[in-house]
MDAnalysis code that builds the backbone (N, CA, C; Angstrom):
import MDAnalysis as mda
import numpy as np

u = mda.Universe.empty(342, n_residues=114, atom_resindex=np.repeat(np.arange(114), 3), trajectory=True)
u.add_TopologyAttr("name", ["N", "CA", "C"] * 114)
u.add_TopologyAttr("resid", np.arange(1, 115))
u.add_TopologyAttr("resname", ["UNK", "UNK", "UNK", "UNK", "UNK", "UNK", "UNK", "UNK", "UNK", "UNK", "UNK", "UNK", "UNK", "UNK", "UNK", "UNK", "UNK", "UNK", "UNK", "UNK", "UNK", "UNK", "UNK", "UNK", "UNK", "UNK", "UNK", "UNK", "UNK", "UNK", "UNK", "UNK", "UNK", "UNK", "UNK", "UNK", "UNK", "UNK", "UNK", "UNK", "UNK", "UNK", "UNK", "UNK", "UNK", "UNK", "UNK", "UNK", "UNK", "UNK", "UNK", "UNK", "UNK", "UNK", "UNK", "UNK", "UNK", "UNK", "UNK", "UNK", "UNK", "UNK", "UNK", "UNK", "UNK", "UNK", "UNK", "UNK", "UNK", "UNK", "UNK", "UNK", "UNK", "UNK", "UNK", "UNK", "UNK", "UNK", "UNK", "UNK", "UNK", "UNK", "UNK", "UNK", "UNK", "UNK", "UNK", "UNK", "UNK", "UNK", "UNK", "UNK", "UNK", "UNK", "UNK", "UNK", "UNK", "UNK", "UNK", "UNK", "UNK", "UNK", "UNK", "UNK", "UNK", "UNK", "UNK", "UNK", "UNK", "UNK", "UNK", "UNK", "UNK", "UNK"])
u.atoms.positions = np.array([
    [-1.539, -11.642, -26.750],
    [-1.500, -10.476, -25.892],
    [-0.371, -9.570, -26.361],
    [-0.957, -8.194, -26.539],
    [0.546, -6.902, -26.761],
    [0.802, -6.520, -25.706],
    [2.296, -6.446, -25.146],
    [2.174, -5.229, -24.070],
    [3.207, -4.222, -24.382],
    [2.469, -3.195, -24.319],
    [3.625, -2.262, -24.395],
    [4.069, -1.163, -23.235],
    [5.427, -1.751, -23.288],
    [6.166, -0.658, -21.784],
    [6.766, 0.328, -22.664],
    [6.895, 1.652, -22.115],
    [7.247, 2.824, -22.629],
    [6.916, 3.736, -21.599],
    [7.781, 4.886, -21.975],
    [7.726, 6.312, -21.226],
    [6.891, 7.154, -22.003],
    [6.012, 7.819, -21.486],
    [5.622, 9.174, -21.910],
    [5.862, 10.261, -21.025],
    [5.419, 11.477, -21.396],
    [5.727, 12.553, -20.991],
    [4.535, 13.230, -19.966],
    [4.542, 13.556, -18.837],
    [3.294, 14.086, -17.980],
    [3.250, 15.169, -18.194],
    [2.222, 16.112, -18.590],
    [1.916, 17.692, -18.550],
    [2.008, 17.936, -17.162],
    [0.769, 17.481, -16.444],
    [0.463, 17.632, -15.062],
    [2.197, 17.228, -13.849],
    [2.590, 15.995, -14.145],
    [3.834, 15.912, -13.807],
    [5.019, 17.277, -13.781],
    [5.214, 17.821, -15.090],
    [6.131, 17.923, -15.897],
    [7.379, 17.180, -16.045],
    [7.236, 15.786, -16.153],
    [8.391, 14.769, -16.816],
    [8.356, 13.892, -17.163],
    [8.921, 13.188, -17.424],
    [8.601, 11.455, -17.980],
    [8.406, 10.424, -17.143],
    [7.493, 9.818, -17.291],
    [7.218, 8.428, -16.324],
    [6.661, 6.965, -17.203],
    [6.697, 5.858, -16.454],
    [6.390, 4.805, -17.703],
    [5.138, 4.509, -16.999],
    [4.914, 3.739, -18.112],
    [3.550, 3.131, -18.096],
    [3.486, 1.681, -18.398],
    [2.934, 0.423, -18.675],
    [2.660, -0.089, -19.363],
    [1.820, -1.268, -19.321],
    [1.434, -0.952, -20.530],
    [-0.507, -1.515, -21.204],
    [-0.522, -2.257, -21.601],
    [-0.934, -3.447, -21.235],
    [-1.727, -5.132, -21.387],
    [-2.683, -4.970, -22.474],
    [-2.715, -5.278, -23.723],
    [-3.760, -5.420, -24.479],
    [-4.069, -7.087, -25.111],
    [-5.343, -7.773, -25.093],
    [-5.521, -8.837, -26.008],
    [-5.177, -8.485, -27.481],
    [-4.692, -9.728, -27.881],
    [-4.680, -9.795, -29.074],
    [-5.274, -9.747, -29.912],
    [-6.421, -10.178, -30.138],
    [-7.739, -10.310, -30.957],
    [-8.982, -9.274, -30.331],
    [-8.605, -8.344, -30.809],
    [-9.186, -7.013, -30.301],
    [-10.264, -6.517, -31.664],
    [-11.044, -6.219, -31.334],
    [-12.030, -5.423, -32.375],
    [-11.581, -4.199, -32.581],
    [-11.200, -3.776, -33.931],
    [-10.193, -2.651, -34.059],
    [-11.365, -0.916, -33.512],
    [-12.479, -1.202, -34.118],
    [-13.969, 0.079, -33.744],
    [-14.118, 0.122, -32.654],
    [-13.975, -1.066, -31.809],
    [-14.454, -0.460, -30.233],
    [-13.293, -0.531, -29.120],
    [-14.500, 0.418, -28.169],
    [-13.382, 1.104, -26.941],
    [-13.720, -0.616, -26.271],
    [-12.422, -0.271, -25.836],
    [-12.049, -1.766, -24.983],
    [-12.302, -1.166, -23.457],
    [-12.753, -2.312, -22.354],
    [-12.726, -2.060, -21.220],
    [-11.755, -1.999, -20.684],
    [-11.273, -1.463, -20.062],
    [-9.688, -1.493, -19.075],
    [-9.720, -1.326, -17.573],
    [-8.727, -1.668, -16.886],
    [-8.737, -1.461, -15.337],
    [-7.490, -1.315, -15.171],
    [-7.206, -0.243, -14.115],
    [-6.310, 0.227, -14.093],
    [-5.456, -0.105, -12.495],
    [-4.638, -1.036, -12.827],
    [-3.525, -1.463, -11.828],
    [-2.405, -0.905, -10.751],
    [-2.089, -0.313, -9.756],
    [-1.696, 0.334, -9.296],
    [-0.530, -0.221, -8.229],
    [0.328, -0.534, -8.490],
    [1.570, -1.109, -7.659],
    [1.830, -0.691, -5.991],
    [2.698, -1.574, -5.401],
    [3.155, -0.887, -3.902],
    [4.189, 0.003, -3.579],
    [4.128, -0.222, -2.624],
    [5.480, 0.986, -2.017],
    [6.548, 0.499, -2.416],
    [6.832, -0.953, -2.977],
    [8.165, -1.621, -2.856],
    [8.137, -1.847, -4.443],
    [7.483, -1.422, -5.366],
    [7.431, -2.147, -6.484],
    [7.575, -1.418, -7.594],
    [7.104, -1.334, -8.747],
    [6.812, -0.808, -9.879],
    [6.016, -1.200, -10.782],
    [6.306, -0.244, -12.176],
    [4.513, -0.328, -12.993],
    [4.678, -2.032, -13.659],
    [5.881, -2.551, -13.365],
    [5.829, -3.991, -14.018],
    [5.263, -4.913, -12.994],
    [5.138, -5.054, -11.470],
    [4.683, -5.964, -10.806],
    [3.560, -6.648, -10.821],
    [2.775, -6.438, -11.879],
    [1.462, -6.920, -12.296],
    [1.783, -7.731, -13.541],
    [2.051, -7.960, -13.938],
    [3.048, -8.537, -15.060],
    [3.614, -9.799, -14.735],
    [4.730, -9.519, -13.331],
    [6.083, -10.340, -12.753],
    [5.296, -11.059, -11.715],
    [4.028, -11.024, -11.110],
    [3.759, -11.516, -10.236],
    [2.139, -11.990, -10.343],
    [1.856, -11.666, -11.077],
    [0.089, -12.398, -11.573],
    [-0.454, -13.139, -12.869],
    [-1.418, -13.224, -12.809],
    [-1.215, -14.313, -14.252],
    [-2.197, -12.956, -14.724],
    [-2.169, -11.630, -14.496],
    [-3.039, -11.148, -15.580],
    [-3.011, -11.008, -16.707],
    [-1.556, -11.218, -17.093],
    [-2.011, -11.279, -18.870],
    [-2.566, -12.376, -19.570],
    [-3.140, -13.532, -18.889],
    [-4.153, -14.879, -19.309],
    [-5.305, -13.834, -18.806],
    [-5.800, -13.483, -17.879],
    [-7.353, -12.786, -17.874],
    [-7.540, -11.759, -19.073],
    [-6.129, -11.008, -19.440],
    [-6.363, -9.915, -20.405],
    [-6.976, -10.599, -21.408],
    [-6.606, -11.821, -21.908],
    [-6.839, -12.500, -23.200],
    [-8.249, -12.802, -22.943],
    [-8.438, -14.008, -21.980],
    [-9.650, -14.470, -21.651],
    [-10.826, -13.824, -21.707],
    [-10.569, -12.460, -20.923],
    [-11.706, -11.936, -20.834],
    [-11.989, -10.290, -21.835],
    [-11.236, -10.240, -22.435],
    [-11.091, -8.919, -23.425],
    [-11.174, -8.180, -23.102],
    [-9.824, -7.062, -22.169],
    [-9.917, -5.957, -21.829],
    [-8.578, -5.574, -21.433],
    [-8.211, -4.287, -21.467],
    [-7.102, -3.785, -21.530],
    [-6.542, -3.746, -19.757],
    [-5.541, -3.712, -19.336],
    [-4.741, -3.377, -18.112],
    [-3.902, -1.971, -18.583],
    [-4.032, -1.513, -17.710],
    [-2.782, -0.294, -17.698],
    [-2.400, 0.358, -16.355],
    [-1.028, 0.116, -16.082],
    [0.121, -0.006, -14.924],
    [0.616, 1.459, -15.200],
    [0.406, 2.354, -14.063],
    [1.310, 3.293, -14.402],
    [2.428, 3.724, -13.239],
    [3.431, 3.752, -13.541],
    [4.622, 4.374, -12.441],
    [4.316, 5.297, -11.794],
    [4.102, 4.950, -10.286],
    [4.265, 6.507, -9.823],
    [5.435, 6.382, -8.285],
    [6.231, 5.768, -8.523],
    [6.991, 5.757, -7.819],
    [6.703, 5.540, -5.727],
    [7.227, 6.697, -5.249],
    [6.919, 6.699, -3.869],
    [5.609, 7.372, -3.435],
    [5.030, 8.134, -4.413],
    [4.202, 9.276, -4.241],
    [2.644, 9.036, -3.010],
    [2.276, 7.693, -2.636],
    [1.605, 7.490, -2.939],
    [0.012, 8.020, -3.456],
    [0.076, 7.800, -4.714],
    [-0.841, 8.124, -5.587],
    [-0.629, 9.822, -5.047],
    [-0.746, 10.628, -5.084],
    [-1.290, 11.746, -4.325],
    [-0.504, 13.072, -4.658],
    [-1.179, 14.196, -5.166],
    [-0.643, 15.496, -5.523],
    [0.343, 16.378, -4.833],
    [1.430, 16.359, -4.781],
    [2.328, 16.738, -3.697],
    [2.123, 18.663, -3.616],
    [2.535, 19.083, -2.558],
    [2.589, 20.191, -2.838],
    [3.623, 21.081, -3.374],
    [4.607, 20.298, -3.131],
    [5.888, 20.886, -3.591],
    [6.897, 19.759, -4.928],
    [5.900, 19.222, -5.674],
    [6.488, 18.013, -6.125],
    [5.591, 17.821, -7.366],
    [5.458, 16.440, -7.839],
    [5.108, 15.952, -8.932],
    [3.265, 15.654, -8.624],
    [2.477, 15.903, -9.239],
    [0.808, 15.782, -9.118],
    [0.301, 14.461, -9.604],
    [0.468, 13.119, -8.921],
    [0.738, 12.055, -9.288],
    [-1.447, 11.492, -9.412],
    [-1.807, 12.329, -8.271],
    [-2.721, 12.027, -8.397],
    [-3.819, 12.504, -9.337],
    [-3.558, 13.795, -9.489],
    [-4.008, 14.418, -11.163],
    [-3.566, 13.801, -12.614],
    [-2.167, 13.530, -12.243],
    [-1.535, 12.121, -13.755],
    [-2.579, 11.115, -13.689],
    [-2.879, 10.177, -12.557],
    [-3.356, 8.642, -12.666],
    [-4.784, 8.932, -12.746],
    [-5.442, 9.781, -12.398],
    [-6.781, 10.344, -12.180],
    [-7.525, 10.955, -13.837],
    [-6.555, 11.728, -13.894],
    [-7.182, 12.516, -15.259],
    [-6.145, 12.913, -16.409],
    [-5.306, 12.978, -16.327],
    [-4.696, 13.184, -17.672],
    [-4.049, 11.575, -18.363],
    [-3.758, 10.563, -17.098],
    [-3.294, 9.018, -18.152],
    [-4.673, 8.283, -18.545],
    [-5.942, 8.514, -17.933],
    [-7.117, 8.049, -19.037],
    [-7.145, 8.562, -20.150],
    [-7.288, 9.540, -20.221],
    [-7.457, 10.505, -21.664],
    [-5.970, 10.230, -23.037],
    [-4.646, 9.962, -22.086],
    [-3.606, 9.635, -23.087],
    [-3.949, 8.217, -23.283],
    [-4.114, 7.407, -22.926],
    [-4.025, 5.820, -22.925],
    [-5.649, 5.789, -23.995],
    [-6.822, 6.830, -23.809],
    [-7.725, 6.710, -24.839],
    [-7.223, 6.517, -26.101],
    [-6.858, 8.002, -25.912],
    [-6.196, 8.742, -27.289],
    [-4.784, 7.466, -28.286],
    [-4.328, 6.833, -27.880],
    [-3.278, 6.172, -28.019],
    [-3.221, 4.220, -28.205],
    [-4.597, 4.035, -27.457],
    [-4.518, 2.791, -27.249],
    [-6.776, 2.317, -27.810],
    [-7.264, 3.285, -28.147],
    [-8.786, 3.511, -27.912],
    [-8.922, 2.445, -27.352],
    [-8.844, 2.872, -25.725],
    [-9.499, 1.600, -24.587],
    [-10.770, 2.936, -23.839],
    [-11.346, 2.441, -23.145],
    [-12.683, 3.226, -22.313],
    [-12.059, 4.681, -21.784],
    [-12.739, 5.382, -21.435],
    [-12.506, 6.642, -20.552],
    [-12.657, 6.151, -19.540],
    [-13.954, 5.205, -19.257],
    [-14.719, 5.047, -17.928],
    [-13.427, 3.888, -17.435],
    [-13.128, 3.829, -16.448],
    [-12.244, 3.486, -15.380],
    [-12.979, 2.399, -14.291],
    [-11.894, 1.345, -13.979],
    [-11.687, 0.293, -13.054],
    [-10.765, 0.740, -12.426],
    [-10.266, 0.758, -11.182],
    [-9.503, 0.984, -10.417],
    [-9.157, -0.309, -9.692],
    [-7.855, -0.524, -9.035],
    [-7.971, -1.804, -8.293],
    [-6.726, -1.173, -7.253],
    [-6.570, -1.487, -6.005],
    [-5.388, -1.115, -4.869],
    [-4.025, -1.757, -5.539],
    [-3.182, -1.527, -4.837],
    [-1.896, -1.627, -4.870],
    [-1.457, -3.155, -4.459],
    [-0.771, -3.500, -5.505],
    [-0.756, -4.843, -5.373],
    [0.756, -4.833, -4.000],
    [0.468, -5.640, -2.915],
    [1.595, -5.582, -1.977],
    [2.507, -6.721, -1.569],
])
């Protein structure tokens, strides 16, 4: 299993936030990998999926990518006077995590782990 934690940069945001992506090891380099996308609690961060589940044995097992992204207190949701957290996790971190990692466009979603 790779995982890689790192910051990128949000357009939609405008600033840096982390992310980070669960990949199997023995990956077929041509195809888009399936992924589902993990979403933390009010009390936590983009690592609590990591620190508290055995998903990186399913990542392997079952061949498909995870990706955790930070969004702090927001929950999920486009502020009006603030950071557009729900336009980041919605539509612009599929398209970077494509572009960067070639895992699916098409999306798994799962609640907030609490």
């Amino acid at each position: 299993m790779a995982v890689f934690q790192g910051s990128v940069f949000s357009k939609s945001m405008w600033m840096m936030t982390s992310v980070t992506v669960s990949l199997p090891e023995d990956r077929e380099s041509n195809a888009e990998m399936p992924v589902i996308y993990l979403l933390h609690g009010l009390s936590d961060n983009n690592s609590a999926w990591l620190r508290r589940t055995n998903i990186d044995s399913y990542v392997e097992q079952y061949n498909f990518a995870v990706v955790m992204p930070e969004v702090q207190r927001s929950f999920y949701h486009d502020m009006a006077y603030g950071p557009k957290y729900f336009t980041y996790i919605s539509e612009e971190l599929p398209k970077l995590c494509h572009n960067m990692f070639h895992i699916s466009q098409l999306e798994l979603w799962c609640l907030p782990l609490s």
